[in-house]
LOMARRO-158809 format. One record per residue (C-alpha): residue in three letters; x, y, z. Coordinates in steps of 0.05 Angstrom, whole numbers, plus 32768, in hexadecimal, padded with zeros to 4 digits. Each point is the difference from the previous one (the first is absolute). Example, Ala and Ser with C-alpha at 12.3 -4.5 7.8 and 13.67 -1.06 7.14 Angstrom:
# LOMARRO-158809
ALA80F67FA6809C SER801B80457FF3 
//
This chain:
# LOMARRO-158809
UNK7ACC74097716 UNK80117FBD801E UNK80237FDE7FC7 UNK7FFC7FB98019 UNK7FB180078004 UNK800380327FCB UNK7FCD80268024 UNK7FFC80468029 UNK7FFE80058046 UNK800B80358032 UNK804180238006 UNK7FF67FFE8051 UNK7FF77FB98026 UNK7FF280278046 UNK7FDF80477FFA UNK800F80228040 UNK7FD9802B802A UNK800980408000 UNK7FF8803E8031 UNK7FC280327FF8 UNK802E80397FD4 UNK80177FC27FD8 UNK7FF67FD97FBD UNK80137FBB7FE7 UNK802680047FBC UNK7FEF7FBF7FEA UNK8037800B7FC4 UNK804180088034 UNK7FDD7FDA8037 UNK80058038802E UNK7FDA802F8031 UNK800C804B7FEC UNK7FE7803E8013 UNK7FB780157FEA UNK8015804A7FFA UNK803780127FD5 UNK800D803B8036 UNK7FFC800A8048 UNK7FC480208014 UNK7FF980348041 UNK7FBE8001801D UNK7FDD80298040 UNK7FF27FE38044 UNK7FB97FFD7FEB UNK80137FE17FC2 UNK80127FBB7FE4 UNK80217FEA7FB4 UNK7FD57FE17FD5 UNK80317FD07FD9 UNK7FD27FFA7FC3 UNK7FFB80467FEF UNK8044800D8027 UNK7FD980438024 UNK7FEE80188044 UNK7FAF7FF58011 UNK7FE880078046 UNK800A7FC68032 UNK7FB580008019 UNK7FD07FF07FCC UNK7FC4801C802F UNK8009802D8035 UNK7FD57FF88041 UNK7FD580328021 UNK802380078046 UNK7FE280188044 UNK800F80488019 UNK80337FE7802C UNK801F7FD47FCC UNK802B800D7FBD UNK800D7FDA7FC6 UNK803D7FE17FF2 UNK80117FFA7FBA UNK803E7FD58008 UNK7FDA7FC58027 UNK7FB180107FE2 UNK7FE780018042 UNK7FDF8037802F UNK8031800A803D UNK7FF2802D8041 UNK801B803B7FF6 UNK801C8003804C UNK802C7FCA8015 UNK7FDD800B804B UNK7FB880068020 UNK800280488011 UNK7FCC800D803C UNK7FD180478002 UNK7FDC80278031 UNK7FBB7FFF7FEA UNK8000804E7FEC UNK803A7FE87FD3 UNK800D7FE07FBB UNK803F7FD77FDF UNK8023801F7FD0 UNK80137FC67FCE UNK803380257FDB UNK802B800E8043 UNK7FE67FCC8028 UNK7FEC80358039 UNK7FC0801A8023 UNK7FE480417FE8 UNK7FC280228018 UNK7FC27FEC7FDE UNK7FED80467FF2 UNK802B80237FD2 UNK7FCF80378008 UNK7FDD8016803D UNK7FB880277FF9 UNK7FF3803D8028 UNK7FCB7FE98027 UNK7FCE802B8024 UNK801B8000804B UNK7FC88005802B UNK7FD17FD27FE7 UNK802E7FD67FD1 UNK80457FD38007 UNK802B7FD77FCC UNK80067FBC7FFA UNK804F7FEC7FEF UNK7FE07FC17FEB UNK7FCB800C7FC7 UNK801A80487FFC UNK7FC680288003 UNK7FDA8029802C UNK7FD27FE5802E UNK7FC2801D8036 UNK80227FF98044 UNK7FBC7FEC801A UNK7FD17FCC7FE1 UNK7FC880258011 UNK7FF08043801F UNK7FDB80058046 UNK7FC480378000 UNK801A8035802E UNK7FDE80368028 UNK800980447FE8 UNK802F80128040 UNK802D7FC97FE7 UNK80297FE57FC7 UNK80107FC47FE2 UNK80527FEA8011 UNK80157FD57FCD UNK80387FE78020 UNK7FCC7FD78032 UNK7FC4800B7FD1 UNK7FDB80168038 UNK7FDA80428014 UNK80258037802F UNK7FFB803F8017 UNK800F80327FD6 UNK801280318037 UNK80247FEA803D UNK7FE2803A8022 UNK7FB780187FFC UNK7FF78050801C UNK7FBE801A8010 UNK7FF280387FD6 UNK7FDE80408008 UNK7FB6800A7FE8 UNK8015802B7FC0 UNK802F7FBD7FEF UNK80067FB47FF4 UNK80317FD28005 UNK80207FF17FBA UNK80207FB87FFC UNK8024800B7FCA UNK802C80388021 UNK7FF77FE18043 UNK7FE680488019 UNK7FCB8031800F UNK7FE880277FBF UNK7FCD803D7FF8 UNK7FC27FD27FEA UNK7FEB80407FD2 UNK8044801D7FD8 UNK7FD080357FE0 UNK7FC18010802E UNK7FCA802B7FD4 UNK7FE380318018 UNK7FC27FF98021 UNK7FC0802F800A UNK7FD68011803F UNK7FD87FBB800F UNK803D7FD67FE1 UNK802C7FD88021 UNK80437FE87FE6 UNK7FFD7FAB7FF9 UNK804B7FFA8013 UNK80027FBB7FE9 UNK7FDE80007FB9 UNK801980517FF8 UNK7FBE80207FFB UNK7FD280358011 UNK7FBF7FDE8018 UNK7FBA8014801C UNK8009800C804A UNK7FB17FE28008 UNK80087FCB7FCC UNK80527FE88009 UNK7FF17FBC7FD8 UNK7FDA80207FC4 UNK801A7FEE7FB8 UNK802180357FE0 UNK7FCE802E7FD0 UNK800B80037FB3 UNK8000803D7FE0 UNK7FBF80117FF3 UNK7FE57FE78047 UNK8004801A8048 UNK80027FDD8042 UNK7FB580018021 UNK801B80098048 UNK7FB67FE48024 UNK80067FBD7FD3 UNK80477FF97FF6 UNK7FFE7FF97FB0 UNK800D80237FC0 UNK7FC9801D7FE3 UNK800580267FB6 UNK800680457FF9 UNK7FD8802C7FD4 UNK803580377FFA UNK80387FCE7FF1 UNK800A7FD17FC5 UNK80367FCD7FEB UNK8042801B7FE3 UNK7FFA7FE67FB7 UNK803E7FD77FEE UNK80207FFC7FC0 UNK7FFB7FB37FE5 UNK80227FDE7FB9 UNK803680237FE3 UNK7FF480418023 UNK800E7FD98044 UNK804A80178007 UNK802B7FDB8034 UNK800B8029804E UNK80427FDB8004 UNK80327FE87FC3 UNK80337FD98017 UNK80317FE77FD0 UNK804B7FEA800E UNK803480297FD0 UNK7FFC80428028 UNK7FF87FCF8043 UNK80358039802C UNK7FD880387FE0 UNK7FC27FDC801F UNK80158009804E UNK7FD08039801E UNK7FDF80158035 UNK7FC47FDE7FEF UNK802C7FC67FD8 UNK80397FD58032 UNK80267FC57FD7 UNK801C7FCD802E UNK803D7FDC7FE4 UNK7FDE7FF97FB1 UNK802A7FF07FD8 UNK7FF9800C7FAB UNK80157FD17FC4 UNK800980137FBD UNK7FC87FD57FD5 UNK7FEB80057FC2 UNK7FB27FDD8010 UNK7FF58039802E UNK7FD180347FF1 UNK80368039800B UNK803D7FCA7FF2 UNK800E7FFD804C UNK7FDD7FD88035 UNK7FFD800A804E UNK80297FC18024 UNK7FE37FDF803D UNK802C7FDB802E UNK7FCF7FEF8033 UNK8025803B802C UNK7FE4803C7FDB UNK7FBF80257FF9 UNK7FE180407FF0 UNK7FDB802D801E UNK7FC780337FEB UNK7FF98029803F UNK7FCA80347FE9 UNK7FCD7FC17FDE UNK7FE57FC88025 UNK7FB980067FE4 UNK7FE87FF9804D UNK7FB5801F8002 UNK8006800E7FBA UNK7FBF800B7FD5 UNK80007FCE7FC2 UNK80147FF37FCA UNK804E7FED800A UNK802D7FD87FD6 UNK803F7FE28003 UNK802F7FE47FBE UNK803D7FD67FFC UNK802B7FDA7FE0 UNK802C7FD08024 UNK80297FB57FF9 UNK80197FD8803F UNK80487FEE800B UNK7FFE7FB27FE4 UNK802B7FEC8034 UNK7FE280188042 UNK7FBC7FED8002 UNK7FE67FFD8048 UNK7FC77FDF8021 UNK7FD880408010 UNK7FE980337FC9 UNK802280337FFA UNK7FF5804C8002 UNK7FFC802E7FC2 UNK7FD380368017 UNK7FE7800F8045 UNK7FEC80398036 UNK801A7FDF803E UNK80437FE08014 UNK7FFF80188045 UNK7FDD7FC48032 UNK7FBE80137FD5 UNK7FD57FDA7FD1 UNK7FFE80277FC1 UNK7FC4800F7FD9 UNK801C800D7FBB UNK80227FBF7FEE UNK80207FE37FBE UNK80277FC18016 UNK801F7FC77FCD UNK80157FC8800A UNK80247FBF7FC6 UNK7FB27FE97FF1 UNK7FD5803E800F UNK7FE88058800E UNK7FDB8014803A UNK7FDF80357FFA UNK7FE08024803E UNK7FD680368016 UNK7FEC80098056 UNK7FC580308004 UNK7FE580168047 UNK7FBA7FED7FEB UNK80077FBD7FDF UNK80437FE88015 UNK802F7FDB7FD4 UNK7FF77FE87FBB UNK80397FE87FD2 UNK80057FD97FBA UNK80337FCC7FF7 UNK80167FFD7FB8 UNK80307FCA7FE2 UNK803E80177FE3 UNK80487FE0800C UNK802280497FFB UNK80437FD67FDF UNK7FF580377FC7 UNK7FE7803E8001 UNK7FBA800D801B UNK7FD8803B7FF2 UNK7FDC80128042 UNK7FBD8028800B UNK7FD28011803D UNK7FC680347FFF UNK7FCC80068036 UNK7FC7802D7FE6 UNK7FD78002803F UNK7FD37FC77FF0 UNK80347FC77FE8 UNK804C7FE38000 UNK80127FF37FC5 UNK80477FD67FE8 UNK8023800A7FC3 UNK80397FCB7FEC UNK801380037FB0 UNK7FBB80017FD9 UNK7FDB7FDB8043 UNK7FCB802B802A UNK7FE07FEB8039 UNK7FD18025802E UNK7FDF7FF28045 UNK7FCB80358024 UNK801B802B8038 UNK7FF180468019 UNK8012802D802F UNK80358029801C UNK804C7FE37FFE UNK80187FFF8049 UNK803C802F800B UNK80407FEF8019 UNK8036801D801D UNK80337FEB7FD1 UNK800580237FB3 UNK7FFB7FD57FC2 UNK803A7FCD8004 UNK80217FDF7FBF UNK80257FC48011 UNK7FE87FED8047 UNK7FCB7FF8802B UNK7FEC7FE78043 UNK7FF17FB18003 UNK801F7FF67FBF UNK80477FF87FE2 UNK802280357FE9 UNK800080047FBA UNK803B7FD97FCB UNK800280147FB7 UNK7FFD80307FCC UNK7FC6803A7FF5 UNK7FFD80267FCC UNK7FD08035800F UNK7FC88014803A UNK7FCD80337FEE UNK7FC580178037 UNK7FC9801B7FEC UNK7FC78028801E UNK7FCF7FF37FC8 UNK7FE67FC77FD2 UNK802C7FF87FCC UNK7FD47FC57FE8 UNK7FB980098007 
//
């Protein structure tokens, strides 16, 4: 009260200014403290003097660059190294100890002939860009991606032998010569007895004989066909399945580095593992001159992560410098199937299937037609004749002019009848 003017007026002629963690007390005309107690805050932390508590210095916090942290003291993103730290291009920086490390924390176990790893995207990659065509006395070096010799020396061999480029040496060209009767001669080179007066003849069926003034098979009255089981009462020559896999090694039966796996999808809960090193052979069956009907079953997948550029072999009956005749090849978009008969040649069926899951596999040649099974889908195409022998047994896993097989099968079957009329 101003008793001259008899009126009020305020207590304070100059209101200071006061610091942020003060307040103006306009009754003693003095700054005092905001917060009645001192208050301890983090780093990260700041006082808010109207609520006298902590709250976080940065309102919003930025979204920094991988080589860059956030710093909650100033609100802004700072590099996390103080220095430019300099790489080899194989290399990476570590931004949490400012040091190089290798790009790949984990290397992949590449396939060594054909393959090498790249330290910059990690993964394995073809050593060659593309693959040259090469004759069958050489091979491709991927190193130079060019064709070579495969033997640095070539022997001339005797007249009972050829010269095998795979072992680089002489073999017998006949490992088990029949027996031959008077006006035979032995065909070293496809391992048969033939006509001494007709040496290029086709081979007879049963039921026919070789007419030695025309050179051609003629029927027999005397003989008929062997009658073949077919449907369910066409049992299987050769079972194959992969829990009793060291049980399986016989005379007639050689497995070549197979490995198992345990797994449950499998027919028999175990499944044969090919590494693209491995195969198996079936030394007494190659279905060479063999009177239809045959059949071959499977059921195979292909390892995801190795798919090459050339199909490759499930079932076979040549992987020595010969062109089979019995072929079941797969590849990431398609099945061959393929049948070589001495009277009309080659004839295959190309069936689309990606083989990332499992595929079950059929082939049956009844003497007058291929047919291809894959799942639920047939298809046929007309063929006849006699399959052209080979000197090599049925082969699982391999075969010559195409890569050596990389997945999982479950189980092969071979039959000797039409399981599927």
């Amino acid at each position: 009260m101003n008793y001259d003017t008899c009126r009020c007026e305020p207590r304070c002629r100059n209101v200071q200014s006061c610091g942020i963690s003060q307040k103006f007390n306009d009754i003693t005309c003095q700054c005092e403290e905001k917060c009645s107690y001192a208050v301890s805050c983090r780093a990260n932390e700041k006082v808010n003097y109207d609520t006298c508590r902590c709250e976080p210095r940065c309102r919003n916090v930025q979204s920094c660059g991988i080589a860059q942290k956030f710093n909650d003291i100033t609100c802004q993103c700072e590099d996390k190294c103080s220095y430019a730290v300099s790489c080899r291009a194989n290399e990476r920086v570590n931004y949490d100890t400012c040091r190089c490390e290798p790009r790949c924390q984990n290397v992949r176990v590449c396939d060594v002939i054909k393959q090498r790893f790249n330290d910059i995207t990690c993964q394995c990659e073809n050593k060659c860009n593309y693959l040259p065509t090469c004759r069958n006395d050489e091979r491709i070096n991927y190193d130079t991606c060019r064709c070579e010799s495969r033997c640095a020396v070539v022997s001339n061999c005797n007249a009972n032998q050829r010269f095998d480029y795979v072992q680089c040496r002489c073999i017998n060209q006949c490992i088990r010569p029949p027996v031959c009767t008077t006006g035979e001669q032995l065909d070293l080179i496809n391992c048969r007895c033939v006509n001494v007066f007709c040496p290029d003849a086709p081979i007879c069926q049963n039921g026919e004989r070789l007419d030695s003034t025309r050179c051609i098979c003629t029927r027999t009255a005397t003989d008929s066909p062997v009658v073949r089981p077919t449907g369910l009462d066409c049992k299987p020559t050769v079972n194959i399945n992969f829990r009793s896999l060291n049980q399986t090694n016989s005379r007639f039966l050689h497995v070549k580095g197979v490995t198992t796996r345990y797994n449950t999808e499998a027919e028999d809960n175990y499944t044969g593992v090919f590494d693209g090193y491995c195969q198996i052979l079936l030394t007494k069956f190659n279905f060479g001159n063999t009177i239809p009907p045959i059949a071959i079953s499977l059921r195979y997948r292909l390892e995801k992560s190795q798919l090459g550029m050339k199909p490759y072999a499930l079932v076979t009956n040549s992987n020595n410098m010969q062109t089979p005749s019995i072929l079941i090849a797969a590849t990431s978009s398609y099945i061959e199937f393929g049948i070589r008969t001495l009277q009309q040649g080659y004839r295959s069926i190309k069936v689309l299937a990606s083989g990332s899951d499992w595929e079950y596999v059929g082939l049956i040649y009844d003497g007058n037609q291929l047919i291809a099974q894959v799942g639920d889908y047939v298809q046929k195409t007309p063929v006849s004749g006699t399959i052209e022998a080979k000197s090599n047994s049925l082969v699982i896993g391999a075969g010559y002019g195409y890569e050596n097989f990389r997945g999982e099968i479950d189980y092969v079957r071979f039959f000797q009848c039409n399981p599927d009329p």
